[in-house]
C-alpha positions as CSV (number, residue, x, y, z in Angstrom):
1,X,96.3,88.7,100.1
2,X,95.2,85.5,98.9
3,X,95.9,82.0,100.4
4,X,95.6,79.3,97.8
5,X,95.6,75.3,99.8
6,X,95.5,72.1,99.0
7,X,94.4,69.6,101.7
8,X,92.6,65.6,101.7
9,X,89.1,66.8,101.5
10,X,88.2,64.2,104.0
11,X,89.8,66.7,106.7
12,X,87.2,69.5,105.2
13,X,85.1,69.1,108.3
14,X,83.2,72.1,110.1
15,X,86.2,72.5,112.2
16,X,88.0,73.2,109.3
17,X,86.0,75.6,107.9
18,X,85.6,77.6,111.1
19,X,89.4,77.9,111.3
20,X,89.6,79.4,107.5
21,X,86.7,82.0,108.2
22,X,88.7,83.4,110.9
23,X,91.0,84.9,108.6
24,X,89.4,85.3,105.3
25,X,86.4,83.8,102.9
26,X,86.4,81.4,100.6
27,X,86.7,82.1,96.9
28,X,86.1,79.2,95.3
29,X,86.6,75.3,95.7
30,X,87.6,72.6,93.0
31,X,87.6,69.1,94.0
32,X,90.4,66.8,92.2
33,X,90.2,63.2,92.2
34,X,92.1,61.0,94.4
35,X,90.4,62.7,97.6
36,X,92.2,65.9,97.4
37,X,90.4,69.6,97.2
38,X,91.9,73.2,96.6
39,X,90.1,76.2,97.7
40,X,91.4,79.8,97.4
41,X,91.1,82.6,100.6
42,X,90.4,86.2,100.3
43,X,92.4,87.2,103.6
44,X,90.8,89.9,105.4
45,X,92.3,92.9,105.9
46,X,93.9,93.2,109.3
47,X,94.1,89.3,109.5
48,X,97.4,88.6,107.8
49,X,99.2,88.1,110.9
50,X,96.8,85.3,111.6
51,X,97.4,83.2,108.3
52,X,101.2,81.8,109.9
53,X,99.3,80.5,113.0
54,X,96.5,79.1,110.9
55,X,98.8,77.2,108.7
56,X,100.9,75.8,111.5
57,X,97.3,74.3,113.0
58,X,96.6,73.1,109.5
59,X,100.4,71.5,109.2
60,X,99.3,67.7,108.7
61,X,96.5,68.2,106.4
62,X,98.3,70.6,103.9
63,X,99.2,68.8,100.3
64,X,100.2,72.5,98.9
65,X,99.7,76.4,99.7
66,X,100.8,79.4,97.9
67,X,100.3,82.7,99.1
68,X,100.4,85.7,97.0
69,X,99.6,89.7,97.5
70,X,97.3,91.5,96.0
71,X,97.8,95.5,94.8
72,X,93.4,95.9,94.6
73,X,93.1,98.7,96.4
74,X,95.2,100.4,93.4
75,X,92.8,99.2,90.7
76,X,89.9,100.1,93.0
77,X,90.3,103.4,93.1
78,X,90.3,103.7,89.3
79,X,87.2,102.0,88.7
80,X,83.5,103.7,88.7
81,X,80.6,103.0,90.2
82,X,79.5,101.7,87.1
83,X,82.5,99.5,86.7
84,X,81.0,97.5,89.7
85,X,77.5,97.6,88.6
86,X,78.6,96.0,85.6
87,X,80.9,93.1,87.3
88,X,77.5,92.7,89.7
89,X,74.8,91.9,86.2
90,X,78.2,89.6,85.5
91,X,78.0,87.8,88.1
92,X,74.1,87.9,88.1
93,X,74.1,86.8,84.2
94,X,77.3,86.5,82.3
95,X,75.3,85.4,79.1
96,X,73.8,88.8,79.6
97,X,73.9,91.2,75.7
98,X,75.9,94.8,76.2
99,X,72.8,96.1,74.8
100,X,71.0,95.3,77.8
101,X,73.7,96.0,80.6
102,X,73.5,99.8,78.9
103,X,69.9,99.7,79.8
104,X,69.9,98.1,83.4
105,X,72.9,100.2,84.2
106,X,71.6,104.0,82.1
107,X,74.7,103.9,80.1
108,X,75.0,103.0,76.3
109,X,75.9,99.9,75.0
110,X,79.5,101.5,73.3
111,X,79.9,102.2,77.4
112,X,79.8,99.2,78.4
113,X,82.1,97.7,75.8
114,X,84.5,100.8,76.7
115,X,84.5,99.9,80.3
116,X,84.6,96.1,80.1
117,X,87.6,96.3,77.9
118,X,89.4,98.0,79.7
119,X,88.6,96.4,83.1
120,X,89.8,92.8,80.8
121,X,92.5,94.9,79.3
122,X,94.4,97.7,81.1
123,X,93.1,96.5,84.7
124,X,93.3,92.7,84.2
125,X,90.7,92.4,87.0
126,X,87.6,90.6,83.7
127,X,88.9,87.2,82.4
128,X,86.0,85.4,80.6
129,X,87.0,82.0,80.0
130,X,84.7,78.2,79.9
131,X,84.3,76.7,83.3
132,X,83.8,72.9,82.1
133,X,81.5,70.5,83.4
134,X,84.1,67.2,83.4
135,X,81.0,64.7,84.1
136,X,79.3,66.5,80.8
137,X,82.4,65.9,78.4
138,X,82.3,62.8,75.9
139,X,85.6,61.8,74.5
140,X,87.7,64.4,76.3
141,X,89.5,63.9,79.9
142,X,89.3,67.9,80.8
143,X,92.1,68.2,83.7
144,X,94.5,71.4,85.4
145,X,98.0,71.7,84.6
146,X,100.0,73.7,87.1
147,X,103.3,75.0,86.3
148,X,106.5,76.4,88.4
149,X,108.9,78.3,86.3
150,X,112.3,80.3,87.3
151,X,110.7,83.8,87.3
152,X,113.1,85.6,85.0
153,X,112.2,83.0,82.6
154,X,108.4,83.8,82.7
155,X,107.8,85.2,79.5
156,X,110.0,82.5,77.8
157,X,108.4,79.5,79.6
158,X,105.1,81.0,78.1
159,X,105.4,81.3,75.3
160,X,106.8,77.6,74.6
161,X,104.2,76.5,76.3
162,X,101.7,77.7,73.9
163,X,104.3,76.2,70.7
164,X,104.4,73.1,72.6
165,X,100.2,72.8,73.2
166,X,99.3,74.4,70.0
167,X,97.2,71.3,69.1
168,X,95.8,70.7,72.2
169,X,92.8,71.9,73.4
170,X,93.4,74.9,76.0
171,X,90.0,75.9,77.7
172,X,91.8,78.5,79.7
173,X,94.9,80.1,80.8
174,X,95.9,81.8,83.7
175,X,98.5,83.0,85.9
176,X,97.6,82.8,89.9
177,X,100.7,84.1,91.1
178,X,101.7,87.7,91.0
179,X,104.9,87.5,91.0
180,X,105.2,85.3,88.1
181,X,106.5,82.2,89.0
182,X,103.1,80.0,88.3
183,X,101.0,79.3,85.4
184,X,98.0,77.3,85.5
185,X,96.1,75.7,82.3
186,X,93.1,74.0,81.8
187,X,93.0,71.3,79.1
188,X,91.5,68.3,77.8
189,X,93.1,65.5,76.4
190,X,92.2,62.1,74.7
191,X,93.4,59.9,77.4
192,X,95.8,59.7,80.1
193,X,98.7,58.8,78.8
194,X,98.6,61.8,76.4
195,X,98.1,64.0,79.7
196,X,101.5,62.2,81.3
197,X,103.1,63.2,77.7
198,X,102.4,66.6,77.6
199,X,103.4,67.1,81.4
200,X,106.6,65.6,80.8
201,X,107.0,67.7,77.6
202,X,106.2,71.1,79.6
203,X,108.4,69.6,82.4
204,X,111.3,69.4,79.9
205,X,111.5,72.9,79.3
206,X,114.4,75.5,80.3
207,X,113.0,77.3,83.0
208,X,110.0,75.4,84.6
209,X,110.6,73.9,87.9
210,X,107.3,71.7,88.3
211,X,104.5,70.6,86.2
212,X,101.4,68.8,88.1
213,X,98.4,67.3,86.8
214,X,94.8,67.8,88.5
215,X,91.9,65.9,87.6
216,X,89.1,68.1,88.6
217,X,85.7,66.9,89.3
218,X,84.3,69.9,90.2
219,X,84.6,73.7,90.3
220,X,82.6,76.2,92.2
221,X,83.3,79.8,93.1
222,X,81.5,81.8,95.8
223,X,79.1,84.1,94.3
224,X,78.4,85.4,97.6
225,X,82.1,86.8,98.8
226,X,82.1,88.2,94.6
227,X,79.0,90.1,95.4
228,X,79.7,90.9,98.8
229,X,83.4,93.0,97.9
230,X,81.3,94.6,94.6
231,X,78.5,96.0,97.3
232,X,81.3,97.1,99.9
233,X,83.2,98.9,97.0
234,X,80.1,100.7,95.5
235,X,79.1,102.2,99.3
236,X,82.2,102.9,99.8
237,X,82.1,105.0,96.3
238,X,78.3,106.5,97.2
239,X,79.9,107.4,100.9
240,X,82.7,109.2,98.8
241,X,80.6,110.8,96.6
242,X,78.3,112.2,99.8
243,X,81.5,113.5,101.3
244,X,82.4,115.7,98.1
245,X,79.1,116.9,97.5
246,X,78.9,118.3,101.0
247,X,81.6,120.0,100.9
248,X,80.2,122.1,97.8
């Protein structure tokens, strides 16, 4: 399960924090201007139960939360061991060639291009996208748009949205609810009031129920927690693997 919120980040105090690590770790933060910041939780398992009293203490604070489910455990069991070897030099060095991923990893490079592909293609579990610096962009207001739509209109909504930004500049797309009912881009405009006239155009459209802006200042994911789940999964793989050959 994972527990997106959206709080003032003047109530981000150690307090806070202590409250969110009870159930789950933190994924990764953006700040938005106007003193608000979003953070997504990976709940732990067993601590579900937990995330209804957490976000009854957290009540005043709370601008926004979704919560969605996860099915991981399904894709984990049909990745390798190499699969998360790879994801780890990913996280270590995304820049990194295939030619020499085959080489820290024994595999060939057509192995790695195999595996990624399907981990970004059949699994959906690899998205390689830009993570903008906004403070580094000249000329360009870089900000989020989130979008509710009606979920039988998912597909529909989607693709308008792409006719209606097709000469904007998308710097990534992605859906962060499962069951299809939200769509997040990230985009850069020339100024605000183009920003306002694209929202409004989006929020025009047959099937979408919101559309809010987010001015980002800053995104930062938790390398840690990523490396932390790729560790637990490959022992979890070698313990397997220990099991079976003993019983040979």
């Amino acid at each position: 399960m994972i527990c997106n919120f959206v709080i003032r980040n003047d109530m981000l105090k150690k307090d806070f924090l202590k409250r969110i690590s009870l159930v789950g770790d933190i994924h990764y933060q953006f700040h938005v201007m106007g003193g608000v910041e979003g953070f997504a939780v990976m709940v732990n398992k067993g601590s579900e139960e937990k995330i209804e009293l957490l976000l009854k203490s957290l009540q005043p604070f709370i601008l926004g939360v979704t919560i969605q489910s996860c099915n991981d455990h399904k894709i984990a069991n049909r990745l390798t061991i190499t699969d998360y070897y790879i994801m780890k030099q990913l996280v270590d060095n995304p820049r990194m060639e295939t030619l020499e991923r085959g080489k820290n990893t024994s595999i060939s490079p057509r192995t790695v291009r195999r595996r990624l592909d399907k981990m970004i293609d059949r699994y959906h579990i690899l998205e390689f996208t830009t993570l903008p610096n906004p403070h580094a962009m000249k000329g360009q207001i870089v900000y989020f748009l989130s979008v509710k739509v009606e979920r039988t209109m998912y597909d529909e909504v989607l693709t308008k949205i792409f006719g209606q930004l097709r000469n904007h500049i998308i710097l990534s797309i992605m859906t962060y609810d499962q069951e299809k009912q939200t769509i997040g881009l990230n985009l850069a405009s020339e100024d605000v009031f183009k920003i306002e006239s694209i929202r409004s155009q989006i929020r025009s459209l047959i099937g979408v129920k919101e559309a809010n802006v987010f001015l980002p200042t800053k995104i930062q994911y938790n390398e840690r927690v990523i490396m932390k789940a790729i560790e637990r999964q490959i022992k979890k793989i070698k313990k397997l693997r220990k099991i079976l050959h003993s019983k040979i």
